[in-house]
C-alpha positions as CSV (number, residue, x, y, z in Angstrom):
1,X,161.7,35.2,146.7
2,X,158.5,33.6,148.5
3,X,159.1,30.6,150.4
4,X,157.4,27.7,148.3
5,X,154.8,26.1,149.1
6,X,154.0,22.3,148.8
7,X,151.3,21.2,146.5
8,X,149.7,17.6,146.2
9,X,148.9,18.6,142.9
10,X,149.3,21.6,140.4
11,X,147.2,24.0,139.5
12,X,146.4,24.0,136.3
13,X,144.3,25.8,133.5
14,X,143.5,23.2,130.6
15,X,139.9,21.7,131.0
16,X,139.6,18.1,131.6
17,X,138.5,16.3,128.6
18,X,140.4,18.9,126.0
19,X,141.1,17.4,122.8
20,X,143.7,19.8,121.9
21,X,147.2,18.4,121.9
22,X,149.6,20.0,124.4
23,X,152.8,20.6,123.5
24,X,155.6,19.9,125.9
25,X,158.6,21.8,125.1
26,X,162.1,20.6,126.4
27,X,164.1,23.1,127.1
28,X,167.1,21.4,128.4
29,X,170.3,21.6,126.8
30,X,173.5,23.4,127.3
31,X,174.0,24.5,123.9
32,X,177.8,24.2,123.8
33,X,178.4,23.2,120.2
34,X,177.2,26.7,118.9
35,X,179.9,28.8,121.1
36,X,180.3,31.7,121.5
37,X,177.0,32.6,121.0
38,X,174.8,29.8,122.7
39,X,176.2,28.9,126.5
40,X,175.7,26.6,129.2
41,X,173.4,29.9,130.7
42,X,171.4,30.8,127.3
43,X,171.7,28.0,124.9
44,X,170.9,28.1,121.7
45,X,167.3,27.4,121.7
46,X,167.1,31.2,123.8
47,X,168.8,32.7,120.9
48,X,167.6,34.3,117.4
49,X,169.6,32.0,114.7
50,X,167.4,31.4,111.7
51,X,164.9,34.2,112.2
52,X,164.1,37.4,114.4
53,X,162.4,35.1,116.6
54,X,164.4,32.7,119.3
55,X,164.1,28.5,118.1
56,X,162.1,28.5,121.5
57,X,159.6,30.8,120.2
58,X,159.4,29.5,116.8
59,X,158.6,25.8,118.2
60,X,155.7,26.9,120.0
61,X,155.0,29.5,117.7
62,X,154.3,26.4,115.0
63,X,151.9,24.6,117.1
64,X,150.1,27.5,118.8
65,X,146.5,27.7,120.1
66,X,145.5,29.7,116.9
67,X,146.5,25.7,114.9
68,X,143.7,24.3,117.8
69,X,147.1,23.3,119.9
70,X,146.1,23.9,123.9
71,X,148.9,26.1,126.1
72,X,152.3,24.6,126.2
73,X,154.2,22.9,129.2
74,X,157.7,23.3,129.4
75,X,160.4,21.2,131.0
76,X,163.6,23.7,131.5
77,X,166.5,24.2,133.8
78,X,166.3,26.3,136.9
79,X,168.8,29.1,135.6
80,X,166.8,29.5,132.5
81,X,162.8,29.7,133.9
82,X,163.0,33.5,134.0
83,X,164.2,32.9,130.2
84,X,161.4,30.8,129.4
85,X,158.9,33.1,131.3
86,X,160.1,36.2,129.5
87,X,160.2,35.1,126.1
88,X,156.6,33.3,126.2
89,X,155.8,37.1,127.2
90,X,157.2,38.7,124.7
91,X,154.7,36.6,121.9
92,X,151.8,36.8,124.1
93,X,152.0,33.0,124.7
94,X,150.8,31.9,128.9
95,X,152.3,28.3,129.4
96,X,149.9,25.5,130.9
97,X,153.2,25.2,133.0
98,X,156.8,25.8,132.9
99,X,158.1,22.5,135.2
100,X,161.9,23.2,136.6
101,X,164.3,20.2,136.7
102,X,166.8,20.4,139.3
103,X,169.4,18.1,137.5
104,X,169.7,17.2,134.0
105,X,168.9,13.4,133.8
106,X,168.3,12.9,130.3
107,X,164.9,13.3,127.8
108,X,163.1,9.8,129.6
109,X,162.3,11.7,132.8
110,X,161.4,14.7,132.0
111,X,158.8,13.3,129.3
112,X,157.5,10.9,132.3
113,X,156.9,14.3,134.5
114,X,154.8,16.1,131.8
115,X,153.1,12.8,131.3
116,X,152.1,12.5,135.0
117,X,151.6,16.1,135.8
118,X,148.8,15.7,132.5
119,X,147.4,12.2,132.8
120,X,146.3,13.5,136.4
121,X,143.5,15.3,135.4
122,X,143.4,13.2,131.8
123,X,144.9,10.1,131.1
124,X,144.0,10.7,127.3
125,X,145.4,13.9,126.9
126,X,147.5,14.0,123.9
127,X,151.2,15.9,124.1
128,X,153.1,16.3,120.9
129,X,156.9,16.4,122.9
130,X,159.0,18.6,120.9
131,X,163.0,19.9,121.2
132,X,163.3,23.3,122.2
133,X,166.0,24.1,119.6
134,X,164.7,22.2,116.3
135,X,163.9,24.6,112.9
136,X,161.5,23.3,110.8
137,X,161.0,25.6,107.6
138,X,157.9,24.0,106.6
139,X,155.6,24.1,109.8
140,X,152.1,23.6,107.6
141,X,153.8,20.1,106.4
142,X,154.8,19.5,110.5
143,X,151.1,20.3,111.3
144,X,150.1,17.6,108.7
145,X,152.3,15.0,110.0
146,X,150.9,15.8,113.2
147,X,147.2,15.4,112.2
148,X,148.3,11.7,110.1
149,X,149.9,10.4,113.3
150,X,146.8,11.4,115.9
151,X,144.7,8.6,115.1
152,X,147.4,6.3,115.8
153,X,148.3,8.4,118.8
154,X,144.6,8.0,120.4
155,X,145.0,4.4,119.4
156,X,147.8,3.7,121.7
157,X,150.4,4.4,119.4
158,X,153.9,5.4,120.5
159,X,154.5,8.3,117.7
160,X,157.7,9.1,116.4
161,X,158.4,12.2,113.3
162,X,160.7,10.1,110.5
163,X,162.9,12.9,108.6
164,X,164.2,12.2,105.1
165,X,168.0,11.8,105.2
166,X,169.6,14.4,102.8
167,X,173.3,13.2,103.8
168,X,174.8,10.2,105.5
169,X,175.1,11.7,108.9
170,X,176.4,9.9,111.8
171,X,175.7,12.3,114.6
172,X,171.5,11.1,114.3
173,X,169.7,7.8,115.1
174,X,167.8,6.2,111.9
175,X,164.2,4.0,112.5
176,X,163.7,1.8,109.8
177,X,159.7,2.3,109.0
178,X,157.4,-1.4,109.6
179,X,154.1,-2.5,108.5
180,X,150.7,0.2,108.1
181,X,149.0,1.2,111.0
182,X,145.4,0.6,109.4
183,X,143.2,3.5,111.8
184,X,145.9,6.4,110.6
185,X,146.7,6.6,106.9
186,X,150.6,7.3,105.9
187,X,151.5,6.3,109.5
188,X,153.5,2.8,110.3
189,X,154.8,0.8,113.0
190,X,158.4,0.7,114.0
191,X,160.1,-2.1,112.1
192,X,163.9,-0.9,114.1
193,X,165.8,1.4,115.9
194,X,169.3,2.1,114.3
195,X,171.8,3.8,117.1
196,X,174.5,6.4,115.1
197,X,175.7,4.7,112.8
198,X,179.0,4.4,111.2
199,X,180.2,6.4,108.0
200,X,179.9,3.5,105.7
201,X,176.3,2.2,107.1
202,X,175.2,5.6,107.3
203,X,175.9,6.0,103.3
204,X,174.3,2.8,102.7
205,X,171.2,3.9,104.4
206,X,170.9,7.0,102.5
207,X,171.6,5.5,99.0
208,X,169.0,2.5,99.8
209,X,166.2,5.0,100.9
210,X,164.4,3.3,103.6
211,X,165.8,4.5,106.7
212,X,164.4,8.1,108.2
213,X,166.3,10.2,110.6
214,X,165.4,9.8,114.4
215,X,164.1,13.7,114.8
216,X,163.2,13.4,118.7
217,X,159.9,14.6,118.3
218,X,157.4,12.4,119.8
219,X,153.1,12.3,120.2
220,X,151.4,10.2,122.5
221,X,148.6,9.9,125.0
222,X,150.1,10.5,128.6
223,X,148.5,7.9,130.1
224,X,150.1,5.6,127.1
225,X,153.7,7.1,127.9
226,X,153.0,6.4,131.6
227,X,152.3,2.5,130.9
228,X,154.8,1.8,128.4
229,X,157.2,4.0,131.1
230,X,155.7,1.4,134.1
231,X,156.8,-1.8,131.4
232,X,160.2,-0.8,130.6
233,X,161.9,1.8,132.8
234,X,160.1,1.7,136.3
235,X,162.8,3.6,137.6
236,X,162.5,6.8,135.9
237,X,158.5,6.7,136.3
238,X,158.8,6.3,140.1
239,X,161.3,9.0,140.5
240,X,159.1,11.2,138.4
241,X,156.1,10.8,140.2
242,X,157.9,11.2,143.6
243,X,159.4,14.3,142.2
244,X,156.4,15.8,141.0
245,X,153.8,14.7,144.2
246,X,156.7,16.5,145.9
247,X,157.0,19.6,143.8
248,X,156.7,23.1,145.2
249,X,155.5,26.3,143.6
250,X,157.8,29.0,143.3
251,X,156.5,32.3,142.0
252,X,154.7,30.8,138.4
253,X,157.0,27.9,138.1
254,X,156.7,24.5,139.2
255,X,160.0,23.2,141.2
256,X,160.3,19.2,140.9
257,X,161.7,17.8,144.4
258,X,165.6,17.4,144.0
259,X,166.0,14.5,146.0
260,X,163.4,12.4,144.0
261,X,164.2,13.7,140.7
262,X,167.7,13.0,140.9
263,X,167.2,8.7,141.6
264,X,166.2,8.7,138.0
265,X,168.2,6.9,135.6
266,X,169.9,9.8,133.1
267,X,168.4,8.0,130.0
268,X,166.6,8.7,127.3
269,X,163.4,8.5,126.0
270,X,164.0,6.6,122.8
271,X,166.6,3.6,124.9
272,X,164.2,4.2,127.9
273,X,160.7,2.8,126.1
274,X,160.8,3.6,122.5
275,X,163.5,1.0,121.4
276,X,161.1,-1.2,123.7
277,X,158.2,-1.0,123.4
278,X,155.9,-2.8,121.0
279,X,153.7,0.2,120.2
280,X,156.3,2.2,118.3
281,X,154.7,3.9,115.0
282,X,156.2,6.7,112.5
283,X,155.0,9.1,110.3
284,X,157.5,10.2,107.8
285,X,157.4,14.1,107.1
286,X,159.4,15.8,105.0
287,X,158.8,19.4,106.5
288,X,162.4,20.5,106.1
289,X,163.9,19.7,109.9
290,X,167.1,20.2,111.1
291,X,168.3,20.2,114.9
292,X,170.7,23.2,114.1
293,X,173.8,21.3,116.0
294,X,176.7,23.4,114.5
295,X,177.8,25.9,112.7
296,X,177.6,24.5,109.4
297,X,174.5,23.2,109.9
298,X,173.1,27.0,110.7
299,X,175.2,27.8,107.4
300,X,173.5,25.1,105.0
301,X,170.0,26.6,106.4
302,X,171.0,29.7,105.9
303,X,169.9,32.5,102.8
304,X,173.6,32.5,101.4
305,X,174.6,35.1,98.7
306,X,176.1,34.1,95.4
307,X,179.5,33.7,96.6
308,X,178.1,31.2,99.3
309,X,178.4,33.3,102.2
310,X,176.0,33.9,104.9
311,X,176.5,36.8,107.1
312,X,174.1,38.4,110.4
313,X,174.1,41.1,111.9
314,X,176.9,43.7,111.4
315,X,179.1,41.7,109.1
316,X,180.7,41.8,105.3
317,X,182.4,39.7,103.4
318,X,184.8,40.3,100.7
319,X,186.8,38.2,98.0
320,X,185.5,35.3,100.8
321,X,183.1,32.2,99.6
322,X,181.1,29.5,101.5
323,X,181.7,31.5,104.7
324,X,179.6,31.9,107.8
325,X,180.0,35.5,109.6
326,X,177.8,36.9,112.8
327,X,178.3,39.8,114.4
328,X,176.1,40.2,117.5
329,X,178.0,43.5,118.3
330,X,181.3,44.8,116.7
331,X,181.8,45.3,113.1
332,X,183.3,42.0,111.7
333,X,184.7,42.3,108.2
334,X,186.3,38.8,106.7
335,X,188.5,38.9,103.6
336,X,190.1,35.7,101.9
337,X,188.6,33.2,103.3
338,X,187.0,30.0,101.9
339,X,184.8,27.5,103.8
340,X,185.6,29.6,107.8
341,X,182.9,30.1,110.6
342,X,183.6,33.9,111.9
343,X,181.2,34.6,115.2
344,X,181.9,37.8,117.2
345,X,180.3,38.2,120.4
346,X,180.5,41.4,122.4
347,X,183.1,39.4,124.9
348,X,184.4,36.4,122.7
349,X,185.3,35.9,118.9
350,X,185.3,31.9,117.5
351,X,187.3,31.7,113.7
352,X,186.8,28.0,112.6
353,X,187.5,26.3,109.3
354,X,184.2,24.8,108.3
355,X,185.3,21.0,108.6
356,X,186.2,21.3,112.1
357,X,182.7,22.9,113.8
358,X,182.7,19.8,116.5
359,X,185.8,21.0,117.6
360,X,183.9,23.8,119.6
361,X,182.8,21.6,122.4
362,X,186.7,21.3,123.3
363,X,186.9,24.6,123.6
364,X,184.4,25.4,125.9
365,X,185.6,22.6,127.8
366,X,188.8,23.9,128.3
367,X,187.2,27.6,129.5
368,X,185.3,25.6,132.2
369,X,188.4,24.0,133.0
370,X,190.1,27.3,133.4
371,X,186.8,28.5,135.0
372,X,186.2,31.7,132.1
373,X,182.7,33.0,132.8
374,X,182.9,33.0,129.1
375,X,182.3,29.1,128.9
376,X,178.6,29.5,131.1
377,X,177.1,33.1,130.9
378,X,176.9,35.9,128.3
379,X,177.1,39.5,130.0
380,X,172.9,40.2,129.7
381,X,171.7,38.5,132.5
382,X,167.9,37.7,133.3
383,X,165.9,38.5,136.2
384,X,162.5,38.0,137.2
385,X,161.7,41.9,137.3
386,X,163.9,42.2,133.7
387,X,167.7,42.1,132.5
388,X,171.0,43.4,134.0
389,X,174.1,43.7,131.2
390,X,177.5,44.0,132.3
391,X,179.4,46.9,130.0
392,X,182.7,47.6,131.1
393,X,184.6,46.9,134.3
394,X,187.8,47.9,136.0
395,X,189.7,48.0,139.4
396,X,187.3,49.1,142.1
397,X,184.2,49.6,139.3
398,X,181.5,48.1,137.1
399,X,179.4,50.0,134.6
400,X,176.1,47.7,133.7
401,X,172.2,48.3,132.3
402,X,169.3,47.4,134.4
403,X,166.1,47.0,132.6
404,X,163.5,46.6,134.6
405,X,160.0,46.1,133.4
406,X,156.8,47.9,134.2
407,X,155.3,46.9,137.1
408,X,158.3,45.0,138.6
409,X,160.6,46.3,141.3
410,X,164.1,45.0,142.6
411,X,163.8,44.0,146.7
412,X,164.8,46.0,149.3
413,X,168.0,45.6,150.1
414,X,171.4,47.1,151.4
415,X,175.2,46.5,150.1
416,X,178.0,46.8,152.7
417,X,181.1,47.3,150.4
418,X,179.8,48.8,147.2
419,X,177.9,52.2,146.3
420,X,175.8,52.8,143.5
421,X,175.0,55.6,141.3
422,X,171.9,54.9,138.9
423,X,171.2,57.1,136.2
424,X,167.9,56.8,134.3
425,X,168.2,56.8,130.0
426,X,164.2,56.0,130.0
427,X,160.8,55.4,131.8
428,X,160.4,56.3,135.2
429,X,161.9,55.1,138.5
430,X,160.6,55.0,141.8
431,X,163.6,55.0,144.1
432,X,163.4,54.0,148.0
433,X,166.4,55.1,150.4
434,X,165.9,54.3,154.2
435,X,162.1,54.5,153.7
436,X,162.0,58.2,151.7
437,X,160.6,57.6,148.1
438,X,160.9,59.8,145.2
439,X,160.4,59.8,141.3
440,X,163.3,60.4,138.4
441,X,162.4,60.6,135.4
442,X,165.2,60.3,132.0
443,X,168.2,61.9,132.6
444,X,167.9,62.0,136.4
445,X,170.1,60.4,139.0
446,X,170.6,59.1,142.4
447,X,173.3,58.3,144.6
448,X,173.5,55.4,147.0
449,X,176.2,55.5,149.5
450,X,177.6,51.9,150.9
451,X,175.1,50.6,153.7
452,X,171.9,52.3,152.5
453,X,168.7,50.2,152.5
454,X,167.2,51.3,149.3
455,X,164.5,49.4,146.6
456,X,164.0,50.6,142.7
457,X,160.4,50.2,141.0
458,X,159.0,50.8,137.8
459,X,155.8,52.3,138.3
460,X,155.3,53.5,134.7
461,X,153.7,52.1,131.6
462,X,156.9,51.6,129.7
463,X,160.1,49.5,130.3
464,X,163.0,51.2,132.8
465,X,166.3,51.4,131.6
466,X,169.0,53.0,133.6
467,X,172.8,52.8,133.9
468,X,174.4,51.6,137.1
469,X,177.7,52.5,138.0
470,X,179.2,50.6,141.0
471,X,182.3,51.2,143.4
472,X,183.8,50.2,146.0
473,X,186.6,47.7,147.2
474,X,184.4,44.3,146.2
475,X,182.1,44.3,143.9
476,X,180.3,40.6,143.6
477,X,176.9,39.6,143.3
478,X,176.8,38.4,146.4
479,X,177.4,41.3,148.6
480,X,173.5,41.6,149.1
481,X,171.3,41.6,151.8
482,X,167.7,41.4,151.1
483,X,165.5,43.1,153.6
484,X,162.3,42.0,152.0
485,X,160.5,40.9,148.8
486,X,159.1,43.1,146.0
């Protein structure tokens, strides 16, 4: 990898003056609630669960240039920019920015860095702030809402999205709508901010019809964020703007300082200014939103059969109703069962009675505990040149798939107690052994013996896929030595 460098401020590609609203995207959580399948290293908004796009994709897919929406920015984790980077490739979308947070401190900060890092060459820049791991099955409706709040936005307006409650659920935050805002049609002020509520006030909320549910989704100008962030949480807006001034570029990301970014209060937006300020407004939209948080939410989305069951991937049901079964590899065939939550994984299987889908979190917590790779990382892993896959180990070997993407190359390096034999299924490789090249094509091979400097490329149009056998007495990631970059 390059050595950063420090930059007083980023580069950028939006013009000045734009009147397109950006979308910020934050990409933050750890996903641990939908286990097996989403995990603290690909969470759930990286993964394909209502469509055969990932909830990452479809949110910016919604609000894309083609809806007069400028290039997104994203907030993520460092482990998951090559994610990010990869699937905005794959739909032909090229981010404004993809920002990197070196800690996890909460919605309030991240918000203030996008706000900054726009405001600095337009204060008036709009940015609609969305989840990266909502669905919303009516995005026309969501585009509507977001035209109806805009004049309040460019008003001065703090906008917040109001859902229609459909159940009394305790797991959201309720605003209770206010007065008219006159400039913006359908949109109102911000009469309260309800925390999660109880059972019984939740019930009462839903039968009485006032309250909406708190979706997270947010549209302001930045400069607007920025003061109301300066009035009520000064903390998290100083440690955002040291972090950013401070930020380095790292290949096509943007790495926030550590050491700034982590003084920030862990808070979020909503108790950080929204539940403060005095410019809070609300559009209701009922656009069908849901923020996917279980299992039985996925299920209630889902296209169910007439026995109630919804089933992905290779998976059947029989003499089974109300039932959720994904197979993301194996066969999985369920029979008997009433109201269960079947996901198969290629390396973990979760069986759940419906009614007890929160439990998950406990059991992910008690993998970490026990320090089960299962509990952070799938066995696809991804890499700025493409994905490695883990198939099968075993004392003294490891079988995995390198894909490796046209154009890209894997660093010259050396391994002192493993050797590697790579055989290509497709594209072409260029392989470098102590400075000879040469060119395999499918179903050619190589052998490197333990100590060889060697590099592989992908000079070709197409994507390279290969299998790589290792040996050898140890067999981590770790025993590398990179002699130079690609």
């Amino acid at each position: 990898m390059a050595k950063a460098k420090t930059v007083d401020r980023p580069v950028t590609t939006t013009q000045p003056g734009s009147q397109a609203v950006v979308p910020v995207v934050l990409s933050g959580g750890s996903g641990t609630r939908l286990w097996p399948l989403s995990r603290a290293g690909y969470p759930k908004q990286f993964l394909p669960l209502v469509s055969g796009s990932t909830m990452i994709q479809e949110t910016v897919a919604r609000v894309g240039e083609a809806d007069g929406f400028a290039p997104p920015v994203f907030i993520c984790a460092d482990d998951h920019r090559f994610i990010v980077a990869e699937q905005m490739r794959q739909i032909g979308v090229f981010p404004d920015a993809i920002i990197l947070e070196p800690s996890a401190r909460n919605t309030a900060p991240a918000v203030a860095v996008a706000a900054r890092f726009l405001a600095d060459r337009d204060p008036d820049t709009l940015m609609l702030v969305l989840p990266a791991d909502h669905h919303i099955a009516d995005p026309k409706g969501f585009r509507a809402a977001i035209a109806m709040a805009t004049p309040a936005a460019r008003a001065g307006h703090l906008m917040t999205f109001g859902m229609q409650p459909t159940a009394p659920e305790t797991g959201f935050g309720y605003i209770l709508p206010g007065d008219d805002i006159a400039c913006a049609p359908g949109a109102r002020t911000v009469a309260r901010f309800v925390e999660k509520p109880p059972r019984e006030t939740a019930e009462r909320f839903l039968a009485e019809g006032r309250h909406l549910w708190n979706a997270g989704i947010f549209l302001f100008t930045a400069g607007q964020y920025l003061a109301e962030c300066a009035r009520h949480a000064p903390q998290v807006l100083a440690a955002a703007d040291a972090a950013l001034k401070a930020a380095t570029r790292d290949l096509t990301f943007l790495r926030l300082d550590a050491a700034a970014f982590v003084q920030a209060p862990s808070i979020s937006i909503d108790h950080a200014v929204m539940e403060k300020t005095d410019r809070a407004g609300i559009v209701p939209a009922a656009i069908g939103w849901t923020d996917v948080g279980s299992w039985s939410s996925l299920w209630e989305i889902g296209d169910r059969d007439a026995d109630g069951n919804l089933t992905q991937g290779d998976a059947l049901t029989l003499s089974s109703r109300n039932c959720l079964v994904r197979s993301d590899g194996i066969l999985t065939a369920v029979i008997g069962l009433d109201d269960a939550i079947v996901i198969a994984t290629d390396d973990a299987v979760l069986v759940a009675a419906k009614d007890h889908v929160q439990d998950v979190k406990a059991v992910t917590d008690r993998l970490k505990a026990a320090k089960r790779p299962e509990a952070v990382i799938h066995r696809e892993i991804y890499r700025p040149w493409g994905t490695v896959k883990s198939l099968h180990a075993g004392n003294r070997f490891q079988v995995k798939r390198v894909l490796i993407h046209p154009g890209q190359a894997i660093a010259l390096q050396r391994h002192y107690h493993r050797s590697e034999h790579w055989v290509v299924l497709s594209g072409t490789a260029r392989v470098t052994m102590e400075g000879q090249s040469r060119i395999l094509r499918e179903n050619e091979a190589v052998y490197l013996p333990i100590g060889t400097d060697h590099k592989l490329e992908n000079p070709g149009k197409i994507d390279l896929e290969l299998i790589e056998v290792r040996t050898g007495p140890y067999l981590g990631e770790d025993d590398v030595v990179r002699l130079e970059e690609p």
